[in-house]
C-alpha positions, -999 to 999 in steps of 0.1 A, spaced: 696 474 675 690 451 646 713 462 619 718 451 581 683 443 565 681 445 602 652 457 623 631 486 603 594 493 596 587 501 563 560 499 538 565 511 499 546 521 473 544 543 444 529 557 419 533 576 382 515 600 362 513 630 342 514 663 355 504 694 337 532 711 333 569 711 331 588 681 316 563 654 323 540 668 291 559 651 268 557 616 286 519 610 284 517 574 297 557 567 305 550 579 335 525 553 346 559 534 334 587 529 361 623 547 369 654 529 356 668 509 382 701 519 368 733 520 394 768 517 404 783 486 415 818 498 419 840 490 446 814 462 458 788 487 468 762 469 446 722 476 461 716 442 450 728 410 463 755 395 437 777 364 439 814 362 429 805 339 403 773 365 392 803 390 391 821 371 370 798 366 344 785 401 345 822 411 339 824 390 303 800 416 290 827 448 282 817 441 240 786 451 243 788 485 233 782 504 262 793 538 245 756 543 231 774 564 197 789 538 193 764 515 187 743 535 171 766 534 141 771 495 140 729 496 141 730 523 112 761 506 92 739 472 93 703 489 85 720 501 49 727 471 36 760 460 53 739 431 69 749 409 102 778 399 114 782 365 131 812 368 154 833 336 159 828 314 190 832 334 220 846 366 204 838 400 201 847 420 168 887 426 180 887 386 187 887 391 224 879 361 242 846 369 268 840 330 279 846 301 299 856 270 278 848 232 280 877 214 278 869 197 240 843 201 218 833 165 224 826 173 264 804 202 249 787 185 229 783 155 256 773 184 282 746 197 256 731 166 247 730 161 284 710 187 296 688 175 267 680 143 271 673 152 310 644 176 299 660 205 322 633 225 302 611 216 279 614 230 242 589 264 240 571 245 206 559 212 224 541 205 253 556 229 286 559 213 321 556 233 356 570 214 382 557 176 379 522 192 363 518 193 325 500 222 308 488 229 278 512 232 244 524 273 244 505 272 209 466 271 222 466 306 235 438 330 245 425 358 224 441 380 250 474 364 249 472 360 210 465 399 205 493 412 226 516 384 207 505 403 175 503 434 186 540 431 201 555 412 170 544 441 147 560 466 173 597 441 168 589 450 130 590 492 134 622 493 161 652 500 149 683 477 158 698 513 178 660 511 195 657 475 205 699 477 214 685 506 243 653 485 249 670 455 259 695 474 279 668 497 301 649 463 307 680 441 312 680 433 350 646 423 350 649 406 322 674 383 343 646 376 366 619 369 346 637 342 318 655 321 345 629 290 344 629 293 305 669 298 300 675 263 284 643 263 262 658 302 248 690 283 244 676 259 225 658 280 203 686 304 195 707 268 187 694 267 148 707 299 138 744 292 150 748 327 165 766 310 196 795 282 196 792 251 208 818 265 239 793 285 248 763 264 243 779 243 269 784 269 293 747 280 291 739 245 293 765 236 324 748 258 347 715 249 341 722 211 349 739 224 383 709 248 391 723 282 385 695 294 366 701 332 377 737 328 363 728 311 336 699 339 324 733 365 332 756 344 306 730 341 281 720 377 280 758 389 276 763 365 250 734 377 228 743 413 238 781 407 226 769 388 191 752 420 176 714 428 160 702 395 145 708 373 175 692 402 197 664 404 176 660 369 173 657 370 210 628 393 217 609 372 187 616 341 210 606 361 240 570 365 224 567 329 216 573 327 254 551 348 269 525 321 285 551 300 303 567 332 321 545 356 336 571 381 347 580 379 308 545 386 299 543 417 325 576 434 310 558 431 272 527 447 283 536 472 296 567 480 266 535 474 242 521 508 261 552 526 255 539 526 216 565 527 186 591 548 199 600 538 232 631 556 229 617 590 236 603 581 269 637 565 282 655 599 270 624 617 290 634 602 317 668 601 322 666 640 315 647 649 346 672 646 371 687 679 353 694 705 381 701 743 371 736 757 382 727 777 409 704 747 431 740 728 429 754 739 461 725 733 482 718 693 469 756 690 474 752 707 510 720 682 511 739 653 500 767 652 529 745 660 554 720 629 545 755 610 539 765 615 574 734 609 588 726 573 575 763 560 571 766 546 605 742 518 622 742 521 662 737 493 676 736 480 720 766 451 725 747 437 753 778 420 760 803 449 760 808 474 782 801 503 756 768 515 757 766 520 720 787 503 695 785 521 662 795 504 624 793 511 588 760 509 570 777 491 543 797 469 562 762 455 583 734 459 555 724 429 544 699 424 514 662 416 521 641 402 499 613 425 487 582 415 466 561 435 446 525 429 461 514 433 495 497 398 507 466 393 530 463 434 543 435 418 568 449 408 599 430 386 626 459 368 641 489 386 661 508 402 628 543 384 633 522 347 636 502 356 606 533 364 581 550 337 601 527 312 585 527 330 554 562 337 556 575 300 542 549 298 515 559 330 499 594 324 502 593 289 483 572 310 457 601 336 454 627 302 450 600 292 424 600 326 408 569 328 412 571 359 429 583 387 409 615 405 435 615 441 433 648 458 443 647 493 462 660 511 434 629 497 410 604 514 436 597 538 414 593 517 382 556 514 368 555 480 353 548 468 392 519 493 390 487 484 404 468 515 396 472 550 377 473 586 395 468 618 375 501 627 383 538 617 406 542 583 417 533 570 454 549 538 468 537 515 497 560 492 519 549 469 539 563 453 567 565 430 600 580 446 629 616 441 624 618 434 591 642 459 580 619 490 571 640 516 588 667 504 582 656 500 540 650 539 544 683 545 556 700 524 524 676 541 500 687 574 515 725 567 518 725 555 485 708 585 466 734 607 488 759 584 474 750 590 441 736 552 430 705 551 428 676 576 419 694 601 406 666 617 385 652 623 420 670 658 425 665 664 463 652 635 490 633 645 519 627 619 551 607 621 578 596 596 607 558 599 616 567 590 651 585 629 652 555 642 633 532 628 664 549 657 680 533 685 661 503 696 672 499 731 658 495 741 619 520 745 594 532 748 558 557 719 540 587 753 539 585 750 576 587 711 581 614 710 557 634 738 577 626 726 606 649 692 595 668 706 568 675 744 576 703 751 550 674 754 523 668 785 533 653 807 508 663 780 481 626 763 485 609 782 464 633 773 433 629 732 448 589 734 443 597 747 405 604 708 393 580 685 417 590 657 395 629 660 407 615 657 447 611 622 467 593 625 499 596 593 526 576 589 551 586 559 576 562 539 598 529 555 592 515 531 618 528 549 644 508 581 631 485 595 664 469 615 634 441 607 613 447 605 573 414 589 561 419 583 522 381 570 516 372 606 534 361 628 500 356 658 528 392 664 527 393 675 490 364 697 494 361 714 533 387 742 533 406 734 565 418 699 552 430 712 518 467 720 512 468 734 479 508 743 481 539 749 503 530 778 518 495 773 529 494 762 567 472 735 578 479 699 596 506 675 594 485 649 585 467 670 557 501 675 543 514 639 540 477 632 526 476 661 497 516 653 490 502 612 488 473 623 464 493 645 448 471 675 461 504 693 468 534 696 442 515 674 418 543 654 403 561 646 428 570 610 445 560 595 477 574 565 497 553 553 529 566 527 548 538 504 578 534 479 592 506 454 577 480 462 605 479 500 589 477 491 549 439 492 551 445 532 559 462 532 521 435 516 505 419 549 487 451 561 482 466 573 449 494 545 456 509 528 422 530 503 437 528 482 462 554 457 480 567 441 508 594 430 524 599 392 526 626 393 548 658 367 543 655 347 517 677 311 515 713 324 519 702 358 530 704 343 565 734 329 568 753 366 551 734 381 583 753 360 606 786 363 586 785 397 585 778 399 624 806 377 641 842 390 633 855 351 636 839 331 610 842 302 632 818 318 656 794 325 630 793 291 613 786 276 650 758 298 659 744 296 624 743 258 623 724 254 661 698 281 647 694 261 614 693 224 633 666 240 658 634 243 636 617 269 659 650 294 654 652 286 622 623 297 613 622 326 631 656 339 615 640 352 581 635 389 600 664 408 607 650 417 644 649 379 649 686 372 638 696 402 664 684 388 690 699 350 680 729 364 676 735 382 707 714 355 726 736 327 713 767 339 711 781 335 744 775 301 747 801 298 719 828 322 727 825 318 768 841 285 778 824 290 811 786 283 793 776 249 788 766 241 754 738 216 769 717 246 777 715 266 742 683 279 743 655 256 720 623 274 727 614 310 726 609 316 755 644 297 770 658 325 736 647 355 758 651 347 792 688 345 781 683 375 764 671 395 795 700 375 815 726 389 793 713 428 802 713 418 838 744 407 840 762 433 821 744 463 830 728 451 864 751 468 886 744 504 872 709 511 892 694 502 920 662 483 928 667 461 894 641 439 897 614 466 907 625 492 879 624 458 852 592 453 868 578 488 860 585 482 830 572 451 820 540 467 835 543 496 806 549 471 782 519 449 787 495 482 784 511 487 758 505 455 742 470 454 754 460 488 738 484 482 707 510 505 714 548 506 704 557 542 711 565 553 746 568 595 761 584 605 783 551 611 802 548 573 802 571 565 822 567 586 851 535 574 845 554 539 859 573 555 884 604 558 853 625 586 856 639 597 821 671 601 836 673 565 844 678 557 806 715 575 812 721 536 825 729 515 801 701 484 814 676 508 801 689 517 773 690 477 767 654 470 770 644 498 756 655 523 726 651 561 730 651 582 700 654 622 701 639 647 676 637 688 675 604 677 692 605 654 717 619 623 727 603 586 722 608 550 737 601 522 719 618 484 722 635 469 706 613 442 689 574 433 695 586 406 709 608 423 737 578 441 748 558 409 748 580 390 770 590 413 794 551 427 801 547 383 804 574 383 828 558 417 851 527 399 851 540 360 860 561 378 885 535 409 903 501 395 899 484 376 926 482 336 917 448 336 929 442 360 894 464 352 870 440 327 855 415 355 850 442 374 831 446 345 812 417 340 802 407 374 791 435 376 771 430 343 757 395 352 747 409 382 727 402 373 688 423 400 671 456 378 681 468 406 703 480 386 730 488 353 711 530 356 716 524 371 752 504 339 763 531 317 749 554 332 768 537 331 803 535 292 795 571 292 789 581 308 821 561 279 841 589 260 825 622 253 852 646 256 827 637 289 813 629 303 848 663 292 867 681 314 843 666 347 858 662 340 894 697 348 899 684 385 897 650 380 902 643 357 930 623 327 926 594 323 905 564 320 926 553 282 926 518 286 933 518 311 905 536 284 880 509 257 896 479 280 884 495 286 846 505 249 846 465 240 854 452 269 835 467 255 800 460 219 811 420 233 811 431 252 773 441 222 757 413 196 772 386 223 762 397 224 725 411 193 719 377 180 710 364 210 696 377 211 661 348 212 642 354 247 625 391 268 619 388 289 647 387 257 672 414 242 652 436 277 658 425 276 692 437 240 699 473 247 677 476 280 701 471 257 731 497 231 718 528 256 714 516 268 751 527 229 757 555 227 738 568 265 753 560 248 789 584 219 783 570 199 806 561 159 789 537 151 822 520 181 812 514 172 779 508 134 783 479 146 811 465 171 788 463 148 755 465 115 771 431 104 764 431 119 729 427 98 697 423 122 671 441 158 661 429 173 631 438 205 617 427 200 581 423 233 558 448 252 585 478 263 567 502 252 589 543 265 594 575 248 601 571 259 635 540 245 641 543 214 625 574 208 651 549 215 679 531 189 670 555 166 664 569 173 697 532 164 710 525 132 691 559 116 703 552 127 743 517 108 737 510 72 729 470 75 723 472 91 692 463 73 664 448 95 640 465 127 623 447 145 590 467 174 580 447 175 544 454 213 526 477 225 553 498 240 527 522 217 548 557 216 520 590 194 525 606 216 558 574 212 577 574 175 567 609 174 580 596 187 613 567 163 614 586 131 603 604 120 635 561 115 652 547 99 619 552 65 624 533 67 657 499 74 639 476 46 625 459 68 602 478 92 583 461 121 561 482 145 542 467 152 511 463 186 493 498 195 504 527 206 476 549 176 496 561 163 454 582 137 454 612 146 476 580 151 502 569 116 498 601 104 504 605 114 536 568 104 542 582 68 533 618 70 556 595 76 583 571 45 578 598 19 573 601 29 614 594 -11 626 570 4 649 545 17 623 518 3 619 498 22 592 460 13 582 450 42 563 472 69 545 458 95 523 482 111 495 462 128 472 470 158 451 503 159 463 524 161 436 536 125 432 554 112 400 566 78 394 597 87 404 585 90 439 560 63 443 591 37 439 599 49 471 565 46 484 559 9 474 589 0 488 579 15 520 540 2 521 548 -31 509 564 -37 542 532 -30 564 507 -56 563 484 -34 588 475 -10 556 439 -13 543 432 18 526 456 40 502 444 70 485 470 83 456 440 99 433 451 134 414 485 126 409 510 124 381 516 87 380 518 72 346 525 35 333 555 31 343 542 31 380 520 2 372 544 -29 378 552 -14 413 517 -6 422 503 -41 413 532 -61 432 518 -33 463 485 -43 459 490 -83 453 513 -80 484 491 -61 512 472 -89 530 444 -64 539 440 -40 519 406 -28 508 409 0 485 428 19 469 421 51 452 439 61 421 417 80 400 429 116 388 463 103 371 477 95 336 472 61 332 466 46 300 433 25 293 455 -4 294 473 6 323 437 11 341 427 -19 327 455 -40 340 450 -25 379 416 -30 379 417 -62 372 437 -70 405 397 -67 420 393 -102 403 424 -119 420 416 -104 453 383 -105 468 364 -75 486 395 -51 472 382 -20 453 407 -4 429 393 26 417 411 44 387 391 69 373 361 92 382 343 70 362 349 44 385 349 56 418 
């Protein structure tokens, strides 16, 4: 299946304390402090994602005294009076040469200067600016912010240059992270005290001005790690000065200001855990190959080979995901993958923004992401979509402990899948769970449970759980049959997992769980000290998964570019589940001369039915009756959807009339994934989204068209979202295109079954078009239009919204995706005059999507939306369309400079029709006067304008209003004093 950051379920969380005995007594609070996220990187087998160029940089760091001894004695040497020592430009105490040079002094200095003059970042002592916003100078400060400032500077004063030499290194890769918007303002700062050259200066500078902030935070932490103490204390003194403008900053001193005066100890705490006495060697190296062996490979179904399974290197597939240290909304109304779908794009800008703080999976276990405190181990909570990459993050997080990279003061790590702990239904202790999987323990256990603090316990997909673990229930610490008190005391599986979670059992231990959002609430009460979730690809992370997949490049690049052009694709590709299915969906259309390239799939629906067409015509052959046995199993897959289930027995289908011995072919083992344990076996498939379409293509196909409408209905009416993707996809299937694709093993689609879906969303949209009042009418009516646009039928959608003036979906937070809905919608209808999409949260790739329908609408709204001034300028390409002919456009709060409202007069100016313009809460400033009044002089009919909310000066305000005089009945209002 899905493979890389490919298709897993996962959810992560964790959590440190004190326990009451054995090493952790010394730590007091380090251990609400987080794990080193130390590891190898050799031979390319990094657990983060790094660039060549990243690699390069990192590689001009081998002066920085990475023998500890060594600089210990350079820190003591200098603390006795020898003093600091200024190494010349670019060289380390042997006069090695570590850096990149500019050409000439002169082009340095030009490239400096440069990057000055164009503000890249905003010297830390004056006034900072975010984005196009100005805020207030760094120096007027809270109380708060001014007592951890003083509190932390008088900690700088009491380290030792060997202690802040360790500090800087244990804190170094998040330290990347959380200085990248400020790099050029640090530069700058550092500048007066001539610790770099002007070389290097440039180079700093250089990649700021071409973006590379992330490289550039890299170069400048190696060169103040090569130039010794002073520049590297000078450093964490600028840091402080810092703190307001970056709040990852700010998060990594706090929580250093908790580790006291002698932060030292706790790092040497900590890395001393993972010691393991002689004797328990053999067995964690016995552990180690056999968790090597089992996670190294990905198996994955070639739908277009003949193989049943085709099976590849963990490392060679894996691709990074994008993980964020919060969970967002953990209520759920909406079907889960439309929800995070709307989130999804949001978030992801906020990561580009660092505004987001990433957390990699070897910082899982790292406190300063802490949300709460337990008594003692550290629980961690992982949150994601179906498909995501979950699993498949367990299996990396497993392979590369066995591997020796990461968490190595974990001594032994344990796994287990609650979809094989569904299985046991009688009592037992942890000793036999752990044989039961792991057998070669033996009679080792009892020296394992000696050092909790050495053991990692992960649990995967707790969603799936049949039990019941209730974490608000304070029975379970009091009645005697819940409580598991240790490792040999019998009771349930779920009471295990609980008292192991709540570190109840082996206090001191750590705990990963991995869900899906719709089961966070059930961690709520939990002990859990971090919390995350996975974002899924982020920027380039999609394109790797598609490089990695096809073996010609040429391949890749084609299939990569139709999914980006295609907006719906697009933005489905952030999950890994997603990006399987693309990639084996489109595929053959560029590799098989005999597909036409006119019938690449655009919709989600079209997507699938090629997808089910590619099992059918690879593994049709093998069994007989096809369509009834796909049939029977659609029909299991839309009970499950309807009751929320994923998991499948063995019982289930022979429930449907499904042998298990059928799954030996390999169309079944296509549609649907079977998973053996000591216990039992399980189905599940693939995606959500598998199941979804094929229990829409049982139903399209088996029920009678006199009832399908009823179906429809009912599962329309559901509120909880349930059936949101299934509906989209029986509208789909009315669609001649996507149906032709399967009849060849199907038959035809019954017409008077395609006539009653056809009618049945023509009613949908009618109903709510008009009914927009409140949010829930406004989702109803966007659910209705991507039934329209899944249909693909423009009568359809001209009968439906023909008489329709007026779509508003103001305060809905609208995608990409939907945004190209209804831009498909407005350009199949001419009556539509009137669009507000006020605080959609729409952003410039929605925009994009809406642009090519703007120009039909009269009255434009699209204020409250983060559009800036790139935004704006593709709101003004789309009105110098001849055939606009805008009256009213509303651009509030959207981020506009001057910048961009050049290209906005230039645009208006040329549409006589407009009468009302609202620009209020904006960042326009004199400079935009000249260009507004020649606007306003200019517009035959306009009658007000709204600027209000900007930065004029009283002359510039002075100078627009008085425009009212020259032109009768024209209001010009430019401050709230005026409105």
């Amino acid at each position: 299946m899905a493979e890389g950051g490919d298709c897993g379920r996962g959810a992560v969380t964790s959590t440190s304390s004190q326990h009451k005995g054995g090493k952790l007594t010394q730590v007091g609070k380090v251990l609400k402090r987080l794990w080193p996220g130390t590891k190898s990187k050799k031979d390319g087998q990094n657990t983060g994602t790094t660039t060549e160029k990243q690699s390069r940089i990192e590689s001009r760091t081998s002066v920085e005294c990475e023998a500890a001894e060594e600089e210990r004695e350079q820190c003591q040497s200098r603390e006795s009076g020898t003093g600091d020592v200024v190494h010349g430009p670019g060289t380390d105490p042997s006069g090695e040469i570590h850096h990149d040079r500019v050409s000439s002094n002169k082009e340095s200095s030009s490239l400096i200067q440069g990057a000055e003059q164009q503000n890249m970042v905003t010297p830390i002592h004056t006034t900072a600016e975010v984005g196009n916003k100005t805020v207030a100078p760094v120096t007027s400060t809270t109380r708060t912010d001014t007592d951890l400032t003083s509190a932390f500077s008088e900690l700088l004063t009491q380290w030792s240059e060997y202690q802040l030499f360790q500090l800087t290194k244990f804190y170094r890769e998040r330290l990347k992270q959380a200085i990248e918007e400020r790099v050029e303002s640090l530069r700058l700062m550092m500048r007066p005290q001539g610790y770099f050259s002007e070389q290097e200066h440039a180079s700093v500078a250089e990649l700021v001005v071409k973006g590379n902030r992330r490289d550039s935070s890299i170069l400048f932490l190696s060169l103040v790690m090569e130039k010794g103490n002073r520049p590297r204390r000078v450093m964490w003194e600028s840091f402080v000065k810092m703190q307001n403008e970056l709040p990852k900053l700010n998060k990594i001193l706090k929580e250093i200001q908790e580790l006291g005066p002698d932060p030292q100890e706790y790092m040497n705490i900590i890395r001393g855990l993972s010691e393991l006495p002689s004797h328990m060697e053999d067995v964690q190296q016995k552990h180690k190959e056999t968790l090597r062996a089992q996670t190294e490979t990905l198996s994955v179904n070639p739908i277009l080979m003949k193989e049943k399974v085709k099976v590849f290197q963990l490392l060679d597939r894996y691709a990074e995901l994008t993980i964020i240290s919060t969970v967002r909304d953990r209520t759920l109304v909406e079907h889960e993958l439309l929800a995070r779908g709307r989130d999804h794009e949001e978030w992801r800008e906020e990561c580009l923004r660092r505004e987001l703080e990433k957390i990699r999976t070897d910082q899982l276990f790292h406190s300063s992401f802490s949300r709460r405190n337990s008594r003692s181990g550290s629980s961690s909570a992982v949150a994601g979509v179906p498909g995501i990459g979950k699993t498949t993050m367990v299996q990396k997080i497993v392979h590369d402990w066995a591997m020796g990279k990461i968490y190595q003061h974990f001594q032994f790590v344990f796994s287990f899948k609650f979809r094989d702990l569904n299985t046991i239904n009688c009592r037992l202790n942890l000793r036999e769970l752990i044989l039961d999987q792991y057998p070669y323990f033996g009679n080792m256990l009892g020296e394992v449970w000696k050092n909790p603090e050495g053991l990692l316990f992960i649990f995967d997909g707790l969603d799936e759980f049949k039990g019941r673990i209730d974490f608000a229930d304070s029975r379970r610490d009091t009645e005697p049959q819940h409580q598991c008190p240790d490792p040999e005391s019998r009771c349930k599986v779920s009471d295990i997992v609980y008292s192991l979670i709540q570190h109840k059992l082996l206090p001191g231990c750590s705990v990963l769980v991995t869900t899906r959002p719709t089961a966070l609430h059930l961690l709520e009460k939990a002990e859990i000290s971090v919390w995350a979730e996975i974002l899924g690809f982020v920027g380039e992370e999609r394109k790797e998964y598609f490089t990695r997949y096809f073996e010609d490049q040429t391949v890749a690049a084609a299939v990569f570019k139709h999914v980006k052009e295609n907006e719906i694709l697009y933005t489905m590709s952030y999950n890994p589940s997603y990006c399987w299915i693309l990639v084996l969906t489109l595929g053959p259309f560029f590799t098989q001369t005999h597909r036409d390239p006119q019938q690449v799939p655009k919709t989600i629906t079209q997507l699938y039915c090629y997808f089910i067409y590619n099992i059918l015509k690879n593994h049709g052959r093998e069994i007989e009756n096809l369509r009834e046995v796909l049939l029977r199993v659609g029909q299991m897959a839309f009970t499950g959807v309807s009751n929320k289930n994923i998991v499948f027995t063995d019982g289930d289908l022979i429930k449907y009339n499904l042998q298990p011995s059928q799954f030996l072919s390999g169309f079944l083992m296509e549609l649907l994934e079977r998973e053996d344990s000591a216990q039992s076996v399980v189905y599940t498939f693939p995606h959500l989204t598998i199941q979804e379409f094929v229990a829409a293509l049982a139903q399209f196909l088996t029920v009678d068209p006199m009832n399908i409408v009823e179906l429809l209905s009912e599962a329309h009416s559901m509120t909880d979202g349930r059936f949101e993707v299934f509906l989209r996809f029986v509208a789909g299937l009315s669609s001649p295109r996507a149906a032709h694709v399967l009849e060849e093993f199907l038959g035809p689609f019954p017409n008077e079954t395609i006539c009653q879906v056809i009618d049945w969303v023509k009613d949908e949209v009618k109903s709510h078009a008009e009914n927009t009042g409140n949010e829930a009418g406004k989702r109803r009516l966007l659910n209705t239009m991507h039934y329209l646009f899944e249909s693909q039928n423009p009568a359809l959608a001209q009968q439906t919204l023909g008489s329709v003036e007026t779509l508003s979906f103001s305060g809905l937070r609208l995608t990409p995706i939907d945004c190209a809905v209804l831009s498909h919608a407005i350009r199949l209808c001419d009556t539509i005059k009137r669009l507000d999409l006020d605080h959609c949260s729409i952003r410039c790739e929605g925009l994009q999507r809406l642009g090519p329908a703007l120009h039909k609408c009269q009255h434009l709204g699209l204020g409250d939306n983060d559009l800036g001034d790139s935004g704006v300028k593709l709101v003004a390409a789309t009105l110098m369309n001849p055939d606009c002919k805008l009256q009213t456009l509303t651009l509030y709060k959207v981020g506009l400079t001057d910048s961009g409202a050049e290209y906005l007069v230039s645009a208006l100016i040329t549409k006589p029709s407009l009468t009302k313009l609202d620009l209020g809460h904006n960042s326009l400033t004199y400079r935009s006067v000249p260009a507004l009044r020649q606007l306003i002089l200019n517009l035959p009919r306009l009658e007000r304008i709204w600027l209000w909310g900007n930065s004029f000066s009283p002359t510039g305000r002075k100078e627009l209003r008085s425009l009212q005089e020259r032109k009768p009945g024209l209001k010009v209002t430019c401050d709230p004093l005026h409105v």
